[in-house]
TORPA-4810 file (N, C-alpha, C, O; in nm, 3 decimals):
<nodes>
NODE_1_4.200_-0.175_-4.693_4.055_-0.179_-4.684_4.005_-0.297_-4.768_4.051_-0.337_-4.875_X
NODE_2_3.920_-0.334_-4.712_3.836_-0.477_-4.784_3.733_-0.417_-4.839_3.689_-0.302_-4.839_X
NODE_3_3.694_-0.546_-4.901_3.507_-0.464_-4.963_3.429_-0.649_-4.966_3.469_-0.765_-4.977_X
NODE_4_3.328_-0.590_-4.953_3.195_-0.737_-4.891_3.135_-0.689_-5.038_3.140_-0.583_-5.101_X
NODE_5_3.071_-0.828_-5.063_2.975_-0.793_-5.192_2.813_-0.871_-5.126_2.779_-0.984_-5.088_X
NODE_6_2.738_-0.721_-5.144_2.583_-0.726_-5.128_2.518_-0.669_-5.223_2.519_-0.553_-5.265_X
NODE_7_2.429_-0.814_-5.271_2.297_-0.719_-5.360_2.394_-0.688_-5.480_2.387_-0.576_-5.531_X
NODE_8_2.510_-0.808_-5.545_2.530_-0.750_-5.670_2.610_-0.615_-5.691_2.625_-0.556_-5.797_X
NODE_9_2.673_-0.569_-5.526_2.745_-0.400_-5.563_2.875_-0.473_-5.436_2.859_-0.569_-5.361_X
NODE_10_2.970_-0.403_-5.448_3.112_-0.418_-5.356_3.083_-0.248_-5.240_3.063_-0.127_-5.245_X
NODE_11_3.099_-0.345_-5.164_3.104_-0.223_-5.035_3.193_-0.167_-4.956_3.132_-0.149_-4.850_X
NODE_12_3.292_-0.133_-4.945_3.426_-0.060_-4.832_3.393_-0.132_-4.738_3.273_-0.161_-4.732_X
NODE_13_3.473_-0.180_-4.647_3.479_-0.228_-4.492_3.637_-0.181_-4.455_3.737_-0.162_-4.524_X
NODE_14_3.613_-0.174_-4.337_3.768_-0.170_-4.296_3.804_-0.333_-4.196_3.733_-0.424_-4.154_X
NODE_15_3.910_-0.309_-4.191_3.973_-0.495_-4.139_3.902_-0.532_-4.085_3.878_-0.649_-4.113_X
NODE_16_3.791_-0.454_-3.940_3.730_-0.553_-3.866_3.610_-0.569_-3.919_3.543_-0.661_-3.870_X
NODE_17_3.526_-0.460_-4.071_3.416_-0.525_-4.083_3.332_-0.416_-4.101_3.236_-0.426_-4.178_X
NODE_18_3.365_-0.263_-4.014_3.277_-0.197_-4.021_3.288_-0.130_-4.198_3.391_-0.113_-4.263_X
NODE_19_3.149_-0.103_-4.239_3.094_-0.009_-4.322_3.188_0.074_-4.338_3.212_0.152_-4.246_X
NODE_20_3.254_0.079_-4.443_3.320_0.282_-4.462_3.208_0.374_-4.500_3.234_0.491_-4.474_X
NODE_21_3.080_0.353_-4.559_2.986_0.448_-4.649_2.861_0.450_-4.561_2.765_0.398_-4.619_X
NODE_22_2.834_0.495_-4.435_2.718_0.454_-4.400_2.590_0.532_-4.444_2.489_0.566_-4.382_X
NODE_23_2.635_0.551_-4.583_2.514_0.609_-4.656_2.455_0.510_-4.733_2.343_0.526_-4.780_X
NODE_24_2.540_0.376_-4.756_2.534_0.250_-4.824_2.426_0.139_-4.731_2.368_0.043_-4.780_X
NODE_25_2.419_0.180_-4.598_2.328_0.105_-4.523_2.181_0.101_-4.559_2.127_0.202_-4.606_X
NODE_26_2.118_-0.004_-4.540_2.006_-0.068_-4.534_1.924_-0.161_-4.436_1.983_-0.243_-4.366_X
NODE_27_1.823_-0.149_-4.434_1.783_-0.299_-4.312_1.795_-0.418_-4.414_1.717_-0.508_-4.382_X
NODE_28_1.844_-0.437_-4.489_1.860_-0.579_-4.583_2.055_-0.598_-4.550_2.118_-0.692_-4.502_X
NODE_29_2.089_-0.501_-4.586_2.234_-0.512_-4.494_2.294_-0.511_-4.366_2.406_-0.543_-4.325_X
NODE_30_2.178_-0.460_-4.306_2.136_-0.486_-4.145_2.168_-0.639_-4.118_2.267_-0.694_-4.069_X
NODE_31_2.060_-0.684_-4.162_2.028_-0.861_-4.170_2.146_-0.898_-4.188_2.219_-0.930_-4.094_X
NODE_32_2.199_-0.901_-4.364_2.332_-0.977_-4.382_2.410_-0.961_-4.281_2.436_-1.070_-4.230_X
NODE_33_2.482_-0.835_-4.206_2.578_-0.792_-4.131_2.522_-0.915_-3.988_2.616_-0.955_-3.919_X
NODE_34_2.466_-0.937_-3.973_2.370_-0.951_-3.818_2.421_-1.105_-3.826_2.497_-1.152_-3.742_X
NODE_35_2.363_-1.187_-3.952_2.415_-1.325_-4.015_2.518_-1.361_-4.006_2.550_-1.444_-3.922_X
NODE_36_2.602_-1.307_-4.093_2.724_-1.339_-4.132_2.845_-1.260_-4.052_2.952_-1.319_-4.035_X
NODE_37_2.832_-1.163_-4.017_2.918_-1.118_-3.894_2.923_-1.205_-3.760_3.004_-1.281_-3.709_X
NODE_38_2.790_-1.153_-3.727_2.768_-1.120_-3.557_2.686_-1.286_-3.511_2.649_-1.316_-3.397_X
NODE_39_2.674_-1.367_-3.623_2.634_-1.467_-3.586_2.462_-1.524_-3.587_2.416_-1.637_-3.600_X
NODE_40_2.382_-1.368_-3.563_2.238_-1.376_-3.573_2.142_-1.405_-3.685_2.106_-1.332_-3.777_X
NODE_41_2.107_-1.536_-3.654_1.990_-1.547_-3.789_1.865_-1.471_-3.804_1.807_-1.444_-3.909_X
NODE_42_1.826_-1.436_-3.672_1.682_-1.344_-3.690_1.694_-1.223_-3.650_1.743_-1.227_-3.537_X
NODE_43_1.670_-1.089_-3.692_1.655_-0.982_-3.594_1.511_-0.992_-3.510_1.402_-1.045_-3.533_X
NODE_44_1.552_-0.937_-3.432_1.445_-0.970_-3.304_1.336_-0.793_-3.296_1.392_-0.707_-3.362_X
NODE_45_1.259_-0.765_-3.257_1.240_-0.616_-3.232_1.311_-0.556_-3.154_1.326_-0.434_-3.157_X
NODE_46_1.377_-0.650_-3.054_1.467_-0.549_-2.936_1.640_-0.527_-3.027_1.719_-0.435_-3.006_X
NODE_47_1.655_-0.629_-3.115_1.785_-0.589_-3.190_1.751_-0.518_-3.269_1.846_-0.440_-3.277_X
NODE_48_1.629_-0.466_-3.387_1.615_-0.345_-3.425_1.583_-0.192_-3.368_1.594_-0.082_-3.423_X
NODE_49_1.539_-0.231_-3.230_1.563_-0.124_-3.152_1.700_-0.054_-3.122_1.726_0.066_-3.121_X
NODE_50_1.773_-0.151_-3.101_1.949_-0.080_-3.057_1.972_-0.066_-3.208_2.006_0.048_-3.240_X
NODE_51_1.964_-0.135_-3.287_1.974_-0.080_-3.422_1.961_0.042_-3.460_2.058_0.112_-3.490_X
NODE_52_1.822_0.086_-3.462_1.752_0.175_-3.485_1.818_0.300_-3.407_1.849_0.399_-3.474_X
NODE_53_1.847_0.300_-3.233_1.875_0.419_-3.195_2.030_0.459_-3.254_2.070_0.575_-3.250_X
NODE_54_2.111_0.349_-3.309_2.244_0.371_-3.292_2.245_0.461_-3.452_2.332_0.542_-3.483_X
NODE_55_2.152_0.430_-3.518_2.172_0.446_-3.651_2.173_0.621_-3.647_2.262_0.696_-3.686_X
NODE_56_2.013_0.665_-3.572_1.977_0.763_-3.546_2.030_0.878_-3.481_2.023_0.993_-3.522_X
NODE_57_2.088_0.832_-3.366_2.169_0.897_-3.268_2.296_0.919_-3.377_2.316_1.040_-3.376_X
NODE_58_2.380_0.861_-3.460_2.486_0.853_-3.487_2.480_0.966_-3.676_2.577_1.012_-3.736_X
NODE_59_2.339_0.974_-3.713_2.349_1.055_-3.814_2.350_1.208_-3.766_2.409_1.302_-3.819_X
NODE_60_2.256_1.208_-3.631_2.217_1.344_-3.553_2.367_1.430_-3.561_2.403_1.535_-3.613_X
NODE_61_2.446_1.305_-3.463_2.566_1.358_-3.393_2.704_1.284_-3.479_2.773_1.228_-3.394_X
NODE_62_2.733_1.275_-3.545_2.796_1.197_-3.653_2.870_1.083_-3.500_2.852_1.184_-3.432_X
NODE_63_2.908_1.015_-3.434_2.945_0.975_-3.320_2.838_0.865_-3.292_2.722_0.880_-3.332_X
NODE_64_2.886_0.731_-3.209_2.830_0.646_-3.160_2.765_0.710_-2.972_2.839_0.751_-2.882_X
NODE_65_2.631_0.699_-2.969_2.628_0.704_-2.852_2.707_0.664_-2.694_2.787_0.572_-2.681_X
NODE_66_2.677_0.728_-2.618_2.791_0.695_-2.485_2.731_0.555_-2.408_2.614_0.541_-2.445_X
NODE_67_2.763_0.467_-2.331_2.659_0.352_-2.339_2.562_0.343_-2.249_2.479_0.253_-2.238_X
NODE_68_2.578_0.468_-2.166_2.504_0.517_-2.049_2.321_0.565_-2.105_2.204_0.561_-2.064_X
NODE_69_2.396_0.603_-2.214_2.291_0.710_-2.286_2.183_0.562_-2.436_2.077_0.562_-2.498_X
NODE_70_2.301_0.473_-2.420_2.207_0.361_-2.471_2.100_0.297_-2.460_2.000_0.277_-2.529_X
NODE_71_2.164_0.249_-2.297_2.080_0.173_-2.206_1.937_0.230_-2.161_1.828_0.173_-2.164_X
NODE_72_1.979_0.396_-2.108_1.875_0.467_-2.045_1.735_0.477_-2.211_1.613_0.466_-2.221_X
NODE_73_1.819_0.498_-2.284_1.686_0.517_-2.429_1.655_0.447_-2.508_1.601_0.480_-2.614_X
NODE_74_1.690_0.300_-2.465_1.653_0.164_-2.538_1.573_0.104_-2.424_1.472_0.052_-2.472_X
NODE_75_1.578_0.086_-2.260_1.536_0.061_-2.203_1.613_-0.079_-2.197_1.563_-0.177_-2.142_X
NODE_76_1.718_-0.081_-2.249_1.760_-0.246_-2.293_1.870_-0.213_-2.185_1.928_-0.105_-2.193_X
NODE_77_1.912_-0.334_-2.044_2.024_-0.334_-1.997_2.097_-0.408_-2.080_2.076_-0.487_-2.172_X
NODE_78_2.247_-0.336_-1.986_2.398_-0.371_-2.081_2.372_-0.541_-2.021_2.474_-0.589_-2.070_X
NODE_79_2.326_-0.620_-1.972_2.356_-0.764_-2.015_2.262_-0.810_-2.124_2.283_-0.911_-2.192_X
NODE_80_2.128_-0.710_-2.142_2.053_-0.761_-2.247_2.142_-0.730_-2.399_2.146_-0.795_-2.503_X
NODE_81_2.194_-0.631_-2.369_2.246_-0.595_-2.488_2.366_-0.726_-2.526_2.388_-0.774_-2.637_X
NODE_82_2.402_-0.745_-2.454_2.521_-0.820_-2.433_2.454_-0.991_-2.489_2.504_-1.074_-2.565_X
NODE_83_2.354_-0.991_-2.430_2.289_-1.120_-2.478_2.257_-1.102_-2.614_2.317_-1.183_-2.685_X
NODE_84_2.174_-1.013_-2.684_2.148_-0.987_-2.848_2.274_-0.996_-2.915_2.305_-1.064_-3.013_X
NODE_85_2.346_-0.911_-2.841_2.500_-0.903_-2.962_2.610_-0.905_-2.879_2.663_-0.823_-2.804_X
NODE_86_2.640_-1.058_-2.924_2.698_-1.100_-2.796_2.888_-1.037_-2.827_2.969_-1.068_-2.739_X
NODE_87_2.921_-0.984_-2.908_3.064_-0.922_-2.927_3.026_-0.799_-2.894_3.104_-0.709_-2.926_X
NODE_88_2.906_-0.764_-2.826_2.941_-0.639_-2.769_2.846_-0.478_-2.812_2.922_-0.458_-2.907_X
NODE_89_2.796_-0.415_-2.816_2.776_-0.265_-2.880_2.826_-0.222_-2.931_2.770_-0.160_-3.022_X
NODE_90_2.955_-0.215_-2.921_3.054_-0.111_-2.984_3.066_-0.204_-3.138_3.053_-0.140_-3.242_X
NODE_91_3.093_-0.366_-3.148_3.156_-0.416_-3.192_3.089_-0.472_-3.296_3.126_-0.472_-3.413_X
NODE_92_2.959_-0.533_-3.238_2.839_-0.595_-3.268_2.736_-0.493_-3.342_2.727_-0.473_-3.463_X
NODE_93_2.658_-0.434_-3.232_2.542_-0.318_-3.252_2.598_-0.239_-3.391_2.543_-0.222_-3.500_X
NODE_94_2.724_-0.201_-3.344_2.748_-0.072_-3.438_2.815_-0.118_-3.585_2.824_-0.044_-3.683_X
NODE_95_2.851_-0.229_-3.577_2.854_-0.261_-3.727_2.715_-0.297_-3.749_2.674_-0.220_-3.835_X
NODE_96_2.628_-0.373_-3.715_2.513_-0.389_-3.767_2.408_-0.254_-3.845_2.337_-0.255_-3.946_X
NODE_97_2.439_-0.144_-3.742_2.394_-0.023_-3.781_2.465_0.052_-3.930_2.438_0.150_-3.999_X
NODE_98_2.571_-0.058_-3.930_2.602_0.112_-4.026_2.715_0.143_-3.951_2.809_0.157_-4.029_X
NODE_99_2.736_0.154_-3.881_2.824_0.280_-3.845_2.976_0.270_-3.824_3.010_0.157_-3.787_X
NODE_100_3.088_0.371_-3.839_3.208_0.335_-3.862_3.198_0.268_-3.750_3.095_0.232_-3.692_X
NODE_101_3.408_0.238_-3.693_3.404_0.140_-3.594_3.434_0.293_-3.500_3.486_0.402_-3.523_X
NODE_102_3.356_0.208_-3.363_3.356_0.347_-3.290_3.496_0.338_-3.222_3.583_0.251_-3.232_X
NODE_103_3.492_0.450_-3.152_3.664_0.505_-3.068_3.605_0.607_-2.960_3.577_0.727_-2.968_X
NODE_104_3.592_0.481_-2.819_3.592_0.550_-2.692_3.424_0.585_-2.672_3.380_0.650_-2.577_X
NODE_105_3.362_0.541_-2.755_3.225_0.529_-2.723_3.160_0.415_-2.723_3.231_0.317_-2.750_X
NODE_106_3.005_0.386_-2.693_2.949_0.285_-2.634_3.055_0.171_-2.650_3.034_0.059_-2.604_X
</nodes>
């Protein structure tokens, strides 16, 4: 396991990046992750939207949404999504959120 340093504190990641603590998340680590990961300098409102549901959906149900169930409640199609974060939902979205790395979802 690796660890990223934000804000002055060391954080768990695992090899590809995701969060181990997603109690450690923030929208200021949102940003960094979005930057320095995924390539994005600005969040947009439609990337805090997939943000936002993945974060939500994923504390409800400890689990990344299915991507069926993304699309239909973001209103965002899978090429828009694909255009915001361009490695993907699973890969992209869900490290940005917080959330472990998913397995067999979105």
């Amino acid at each position: 396991m690796s660890e990223i340093e934000f804000n002055n504190q060391k954080l768990p990641v695992d090899e590809d990046g995701f969060l181990q603590e997603p109690d450690k998340w923030s929208d200021e680590l949102a940003a960094f992750f979005a930057k320095h990961f995924e390539g994005i300098d600005k969040m947009t409102e439609e990337h805090w939207k997939l943000v936002k549901y993945l974060r939500e959906y994923y504390l409800k149900y400890n689990i990344a949404p299915p991507i069926r169930m993304l699309t239909k409640q973001t209103g965002l199609s899978l090429d828009r999504i694909y255009e915001l974060f361009p490695s993907g939902p699973a890969k992209g979205a869900c490290k940005i959120a917080g959330l472990p790395k998913p397995t067999g979802c979105v």
